[in-house]
C-alpha positions, 0 to 999 in steps of 0.5 A: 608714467609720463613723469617717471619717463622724464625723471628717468631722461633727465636723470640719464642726461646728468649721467652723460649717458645716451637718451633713449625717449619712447616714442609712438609708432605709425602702428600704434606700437611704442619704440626707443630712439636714441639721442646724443647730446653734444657735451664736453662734461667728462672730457678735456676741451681740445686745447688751441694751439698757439704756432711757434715762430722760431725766426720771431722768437730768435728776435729777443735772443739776438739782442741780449749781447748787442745790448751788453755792448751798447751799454758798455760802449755807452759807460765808456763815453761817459768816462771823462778818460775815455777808458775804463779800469779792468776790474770795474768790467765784472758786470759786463761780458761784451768786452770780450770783443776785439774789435770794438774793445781793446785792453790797455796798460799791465802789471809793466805799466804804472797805470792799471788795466783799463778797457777803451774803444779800437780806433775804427769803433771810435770812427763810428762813435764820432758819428752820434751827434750826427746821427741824434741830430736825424733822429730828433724830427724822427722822435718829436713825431713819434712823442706826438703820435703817442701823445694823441692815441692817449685819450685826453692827449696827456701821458704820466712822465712816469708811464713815458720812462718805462719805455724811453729806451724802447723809443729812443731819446724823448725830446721836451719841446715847448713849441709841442709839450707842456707839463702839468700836474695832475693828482701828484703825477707829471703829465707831458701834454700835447699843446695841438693836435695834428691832423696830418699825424693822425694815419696810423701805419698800415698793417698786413694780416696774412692770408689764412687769418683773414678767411679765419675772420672774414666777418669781423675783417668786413667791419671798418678798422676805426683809427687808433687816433679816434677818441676811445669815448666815442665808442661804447666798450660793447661796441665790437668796434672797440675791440677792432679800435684797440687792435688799431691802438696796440699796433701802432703803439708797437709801430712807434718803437725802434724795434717795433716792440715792447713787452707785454709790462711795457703795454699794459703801463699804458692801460687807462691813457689808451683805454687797452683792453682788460685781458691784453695777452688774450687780445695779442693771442687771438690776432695772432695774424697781427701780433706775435707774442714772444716768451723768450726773454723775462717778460713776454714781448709782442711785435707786429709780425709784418715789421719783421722779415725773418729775425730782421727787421725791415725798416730801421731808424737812423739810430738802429743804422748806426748801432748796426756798424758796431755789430758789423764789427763783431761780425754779426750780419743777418742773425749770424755772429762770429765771436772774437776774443781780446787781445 
């Protein structure tokens, strides 16, 4: 009887029906009580919620134009003429501004139509040189930084150039750089590591993420800068290292981003975790993942005030000029056609 009992409690619990297990009364007398079981078979697990930031997410959409601009104000440079012809411009939709871009020479004219730069844009492309003369101290740091979160303090060229214009011109220095060949790649490989460089920037997470994991926030934040071999990958450790790691390697761009492509280039010189999107996700008080755009992007969410971002290089102030040009200011953007 015993044994039918248990098939019959078994059989019940496949079924996800309540259990009901006969028991023996103070009097002797047998009676039915209930159990309910915790499980999810036949039901949908609740689905978490990622919050949308719509101010983040407008980041990657005000940057589309401004970069068709920079691009054209930069092939422009490149023309020894200073000027380019009008039907070489179907690619580009920036030129629609006039008052960085301003259309010259007609069918009254032997010259063909051509586009060039307004007398107060050429104002502020004189500054350049000037201004990747600030910049260099800015980018030789950085190519160091980078350089020693790498675990044999070697990167692939190749692995650089993916994000070359995320950090700006990459310097080759010999007093700080050299280049080695390993299995048919090229590696820039730090000459010396320098300690005064290795303070990573400091990071904010906001107050309900906090409580939400005060425990794991008690552990020590081991630095980024700290050889990924001295910590075994079941370490809980590790997984705060590579939280440490994927925020300062954010930290180091111009833009304090990077697509979710861009990071993961930097999988096995970083030791990155496996599963990245999952890892940005989950220190959603940390990082912002952002869809808007081709590829997913993430940003520190402290570096960021609204759309804006806090604190610019050089080279970021120097763009903005162009943009105050097109009355852009503070994510508003008036449109100016040309004349």
């Amino acid at each position: 009887m015993r044994r039918m009992a248990l098939c019959g409690y078994f059989t019940r619990w496949r079924q996800n029906k309540p259990v009901w297990k006969a028991e023996i009364g103070v009097f002797g007398a047998y009676r039915k009580t209930q159990i309910m079981h915790k499980t999810t078979m036949g039901k949908k697990p609740k689905k978490k919620v990622y919050h949308r930031e719509h101010a983040l997410d407008r980041v990657m959409e005000l940057r589309k134009k401004p970069s068709l601009v920079f691009q054209l104000i930069s092939t422009i440079q490149s023309q020894k003429s200073g000027h380019l012809l009008l039907w070489d411009l179907e690619k580009f939709v920036g030129f629609k501004y006039s008052t960085i871009f301003r259309v010259f020479g007609s069918q009254g004219y032997r010259s063909p139509p051509a586009v060039t730069l307004t007398e107060e844009a050429k104002s502020i492309a004189a500054m350049e040189p000037e201004v990747r003369a600030k910049m260099e101290p800015f980018l030789v740091r950085t190519m160091r930084k980078l350089s020693m979160l790498s675990v044999d303090c070697r990167l692939p060229l190749d692995t650089i150039e993916v994000i070359a214009d995320e950090m700006g011109l990459i310097p080759m220095y010999p007093q700080y750089f050299r280049l080695d060949m390993m299995n048919d790649r090229e590696y820039l490989h730090l000459e010396n590591w320098d300690y005064s460089l290795a303070f990573p920037a400091g990071f904010r997470p906001n107050t309900s993420y906090l409580e939400e994991i005060h425990r794991w926030q008690k552990m020590e934040f081991p630095s980024p800068y700290l050889n990924a071999r001295r910590i075994e990958v079941g370490d809980p450790k590790a997984r705060k290292r590579a939280v440490a790691v994927l925020h300062e390697l954010l930290s180091l761009t111009l833009e304090k981003r990077l697509t979710s492509t861009q990071i993961d280039t930097f999988h096995t010189e970083l030791r990155l975790p496996s599963r990245l999107l999952l890892c940005l996700i989950k220190h959603h008080g940390i990082f912002y993942l952002t869809n808007k755009g081709v590829f997913s992007t993430a940003l520190p969410k402290e570096a960021y005030d609204g759309s804006s971002l806090i604190e610019k290089c050089p080279l970021l102030e120097y763009r903005d000029k162009f943009l105050a040009l097109i009355g852009r200011n503070e994510g508003k953007e008036v449109s100016c056609a040309v004349k």
